[in-house]
N, C-alpha and C positions, 0 to 999 in steps of 0.2 A: 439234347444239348446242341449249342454251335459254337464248335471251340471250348471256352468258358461260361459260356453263358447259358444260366437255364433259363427255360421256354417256356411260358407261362398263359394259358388262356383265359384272357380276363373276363370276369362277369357282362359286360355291356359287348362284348364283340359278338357273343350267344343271348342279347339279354332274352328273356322268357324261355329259356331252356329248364326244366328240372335240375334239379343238383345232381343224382346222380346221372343223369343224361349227359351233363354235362363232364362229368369224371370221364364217361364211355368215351364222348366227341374228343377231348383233349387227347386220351389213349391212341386213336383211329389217327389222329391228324398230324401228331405225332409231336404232343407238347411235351414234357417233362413233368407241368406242372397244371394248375387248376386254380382259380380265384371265387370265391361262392359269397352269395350277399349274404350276412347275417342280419343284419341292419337294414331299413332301407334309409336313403338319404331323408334329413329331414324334411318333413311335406310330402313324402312319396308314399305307397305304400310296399309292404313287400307280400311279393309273387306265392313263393315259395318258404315256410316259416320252418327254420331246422332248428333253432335254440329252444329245447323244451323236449324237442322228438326223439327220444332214447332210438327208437326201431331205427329210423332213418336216420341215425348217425350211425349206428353198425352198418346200415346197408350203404352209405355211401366210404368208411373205411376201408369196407369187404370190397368193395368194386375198383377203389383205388390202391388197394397193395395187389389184389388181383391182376391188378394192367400197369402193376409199375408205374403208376403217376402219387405225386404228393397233392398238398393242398398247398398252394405259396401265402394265401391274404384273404383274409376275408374284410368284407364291405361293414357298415363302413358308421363311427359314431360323428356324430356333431357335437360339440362344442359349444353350448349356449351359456348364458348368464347364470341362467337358472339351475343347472345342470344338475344333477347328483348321481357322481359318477359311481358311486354303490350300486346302485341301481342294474349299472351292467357288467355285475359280477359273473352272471350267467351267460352272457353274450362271449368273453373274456373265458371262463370254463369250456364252451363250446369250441373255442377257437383250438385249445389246447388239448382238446377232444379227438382233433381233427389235424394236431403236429404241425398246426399255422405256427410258422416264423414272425410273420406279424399282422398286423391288426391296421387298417387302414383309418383316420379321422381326420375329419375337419372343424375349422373352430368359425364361429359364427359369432363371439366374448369377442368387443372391441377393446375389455379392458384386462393391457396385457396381465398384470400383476395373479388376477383371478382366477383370468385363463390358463396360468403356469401352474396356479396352484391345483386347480383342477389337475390339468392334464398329470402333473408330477404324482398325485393320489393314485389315477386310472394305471399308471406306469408301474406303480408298485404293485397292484394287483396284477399283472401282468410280469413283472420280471419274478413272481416265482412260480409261476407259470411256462418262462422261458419264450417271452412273445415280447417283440417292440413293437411300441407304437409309432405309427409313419404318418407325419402329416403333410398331407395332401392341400397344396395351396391351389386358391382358384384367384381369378379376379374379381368375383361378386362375392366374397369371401372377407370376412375381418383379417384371416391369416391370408392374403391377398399375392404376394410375390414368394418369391424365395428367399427373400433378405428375410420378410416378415418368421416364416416359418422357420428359419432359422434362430433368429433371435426366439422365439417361441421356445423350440426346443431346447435351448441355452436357459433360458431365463426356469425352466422348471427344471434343471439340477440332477437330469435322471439320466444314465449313460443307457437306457434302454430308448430314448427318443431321438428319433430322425426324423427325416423328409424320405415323402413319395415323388421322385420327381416326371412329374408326367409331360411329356414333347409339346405337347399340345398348348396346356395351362402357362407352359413356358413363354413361349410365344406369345399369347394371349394378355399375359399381364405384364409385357414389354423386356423379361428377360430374352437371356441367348447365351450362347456356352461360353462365353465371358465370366458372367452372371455366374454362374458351376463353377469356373473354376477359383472364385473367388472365395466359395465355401470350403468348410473344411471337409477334405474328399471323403472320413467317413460318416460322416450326418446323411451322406445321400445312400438311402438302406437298398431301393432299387429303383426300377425306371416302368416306368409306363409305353411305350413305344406307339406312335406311330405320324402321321404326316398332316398335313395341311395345307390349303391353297395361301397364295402369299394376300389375294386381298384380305383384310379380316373384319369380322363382326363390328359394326357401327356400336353397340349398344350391350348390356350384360344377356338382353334375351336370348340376343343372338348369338351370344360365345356360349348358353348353355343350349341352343337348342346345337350349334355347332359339335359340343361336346360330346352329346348324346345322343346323335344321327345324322352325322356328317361328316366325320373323319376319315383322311385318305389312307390309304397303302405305306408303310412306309418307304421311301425312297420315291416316292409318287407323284411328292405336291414339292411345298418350296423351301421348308422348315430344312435348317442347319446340323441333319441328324450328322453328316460325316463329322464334323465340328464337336459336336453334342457328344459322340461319344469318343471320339479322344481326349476327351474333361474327364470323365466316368474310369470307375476303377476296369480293369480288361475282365473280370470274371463277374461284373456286375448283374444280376438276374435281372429278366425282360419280362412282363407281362405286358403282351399283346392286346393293346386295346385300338379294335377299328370298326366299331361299329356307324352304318352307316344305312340309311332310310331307304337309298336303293336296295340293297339287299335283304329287303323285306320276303322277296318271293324265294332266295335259294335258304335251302336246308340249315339246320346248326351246322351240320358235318360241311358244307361248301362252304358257307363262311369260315368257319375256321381254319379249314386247306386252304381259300385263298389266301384270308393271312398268314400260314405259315409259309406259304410259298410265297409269297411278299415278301416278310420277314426276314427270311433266310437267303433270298436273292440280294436283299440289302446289306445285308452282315457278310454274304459273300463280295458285293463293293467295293467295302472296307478293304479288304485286302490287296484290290489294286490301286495302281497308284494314280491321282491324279493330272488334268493335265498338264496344271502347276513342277508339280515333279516327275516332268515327264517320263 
């Protein structure tokens, strides 16, 4: 914890880690919490396949009441046209397997009506389960801003749907903690953390290759996190996402220490005052 806030090590800050590897590194580094892909994004594949694996969800439960860490979110459904959200009953049971609070998704359905109907279906299979669903808006994305994915999660009628709000994507699709505080404070279920250079990607290839092997430290780059999180509720949960292509050569365990020691350098920040207020 810092302060209010739990600590959360996200899937991409470790990506190619095992799951339970990944329990251990969160444990050692000193997160609170754990993020694990169940899903891979659409078009990806995934690494590591835990929905279906009875053995390795004991042994990743067993290792995380062991070291005192939870599991905050697992990765991650899309949201297509086509969709049949039955489908991942089992993804949605695993989640709940594993004492996920929520369930991460993105919507790729430009037509809101169908998309809400979906997602409010997925929602219910999920609130008696005890998991919301957080959606995660991008810029290459149908649910595209935070206006979008709010009206999103408005429009499907379900009090277990929010937004994932990530620093990053924020920026990217031309919000800013304006933008936050405009929503209603609890639609936003948690935060993605971390920085960014102030020039930005010309094109969508480039905000996802930025996304997912480029991201700075936060407190690092140019992004308006002091801003950002005086919008945000004060006990709002962080998962650390800073992965980044330089850091191909150190360990899971040193990326992860860096980012917490980012992280928590940053959080400690906050508490002084600016030079505004002097």
């Amino acid at each position: 914890m810092h302060d209010q806030h739990k600590l959360s090590l996200a899937f991409l800050t470790v990506q190619g880690c095992p799951p339970i590897d990944h329990v251990k590194v969160a444990a050692k580094a000193g997160y609170d919490a754990a993020g694990l892909r169940l899903m891979a994004p659409h078009g990806l594949e995934l690494a590591h396949s835990i929905v279906g694996n009875a053995a390795l969800l004991r042994e990743i439960n067993a290792a995380a009441a062991g070291l005192g860490v939870s599991l905050l979110d697992g990765e991650v459904f899309t949201l297509l046209p086509d969709t049949d959200v039955r489908s991942w009953a089992p993804v949605i049971e695993t989640a709940a397997e594993l004492a996920m609070p929520f369930m991460q998704i993105t919507c790729e359905d430009p037509e809101l009506s169908r998309a809400a109907d979906n997602l409010g279906l997925l929602a219910d299979q999920a609130a008696r389960l005890h998991i919301d669903i957080a959606i995660e808006f991008m810029h290459w994305r149908a649910a595209a801003t935070i206006e979008d994915a709010a009206k999103l999660a408005k429009t499907s009628g379900r009090g277990n749907v929010g937004i994932l709000l990530d620093a990053l994507h924020l920026s990217r699709s031309g919000g800013s903690p304006a933008s936050v505080a405009a929503i209603q404070r609890e639609l936003i279920l948690y935060l993605q953390l971390c920085d960014a250079a102030s020039v930005q990607p010309t094109d969508d290839a480039g905000r996802i290759a930025e996304a997912r092997s480029a991201r700075m430290m936060p407190g690092q780059g140019a992004l308006w996190l002091r801003e950002l999180m005086a919008a945000l509720r004060s006990d709002i949960a962080i998962s650390v996402e800073t992965p980044h292509a330089g850091d191909a050569g150190l360990s899971y365990l040193q990326r992860a220490q860096r980012a917490m020691t980012a992280t928590r350098a940053f959080l400690d920040g906050l508490k002084a005052p600016t030079s505004s207020e002097g």
